[in-house]
N, C-alpha and C positions, 0 to 999 in steps of 0.2 A: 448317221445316214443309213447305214446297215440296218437297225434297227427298224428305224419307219419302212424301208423296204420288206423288212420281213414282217410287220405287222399288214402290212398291206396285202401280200402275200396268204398270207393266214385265212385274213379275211376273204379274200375274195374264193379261196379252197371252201370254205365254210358254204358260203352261197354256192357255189355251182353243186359241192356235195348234198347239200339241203335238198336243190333241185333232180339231182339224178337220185335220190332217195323216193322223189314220191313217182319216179317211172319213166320221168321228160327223156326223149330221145330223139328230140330235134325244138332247137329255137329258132324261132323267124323274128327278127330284130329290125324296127324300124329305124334304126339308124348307128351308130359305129358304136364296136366292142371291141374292148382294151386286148394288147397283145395277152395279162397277164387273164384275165378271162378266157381268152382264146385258150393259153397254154393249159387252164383246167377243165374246160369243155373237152378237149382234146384227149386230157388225161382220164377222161371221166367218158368215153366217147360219145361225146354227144353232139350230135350236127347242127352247125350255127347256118343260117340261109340269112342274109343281109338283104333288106327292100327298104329303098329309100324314101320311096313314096307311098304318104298314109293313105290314102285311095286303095292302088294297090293291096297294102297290109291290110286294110277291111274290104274289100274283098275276096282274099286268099283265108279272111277268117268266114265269110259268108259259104263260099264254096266248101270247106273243109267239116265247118259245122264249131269252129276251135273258137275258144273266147279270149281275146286280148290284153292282157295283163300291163299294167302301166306301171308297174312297180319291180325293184329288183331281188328278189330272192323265191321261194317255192311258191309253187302254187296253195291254195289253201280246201 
């Protein structure tokens, strides 16, 4: 059990490091992120904003001029 927790762990260090590598310094997540994402956002400072509704999230990306990523690890 150790084990799969600390593989799990890993990985998620991996992606959030990937992402604060190419600059990201704030996420807007349309819907919930894991405590263990949370605790590398955190470590990684990088501010998570939560909007539950997709409406909302395109138009927070309209206004901003930011394009919405549907997938989880760095931007490309």
């Amino acid at each position: 059990m150790l084990n799969y927790t600390k593989s799990e762990e890993d990985f998620a260090e991996k992606i959030v490091k990937g992402i604060a590598e190419a600059g990201v310094n704030l996420i807007v997540a349309g819907g919930t992120v894991s405590e263990i994402m949370m605790h590398f956002f955190e470590r990684y400072k990088i501010m998570v904003v939560k909007i539950t509704s997709k409406f909302e999230l395109k138009r927070l990306c309209k206004v901003l001029g930011a394009v919405a990523i549907a997938r989880l690890g760095s931007p490309l």
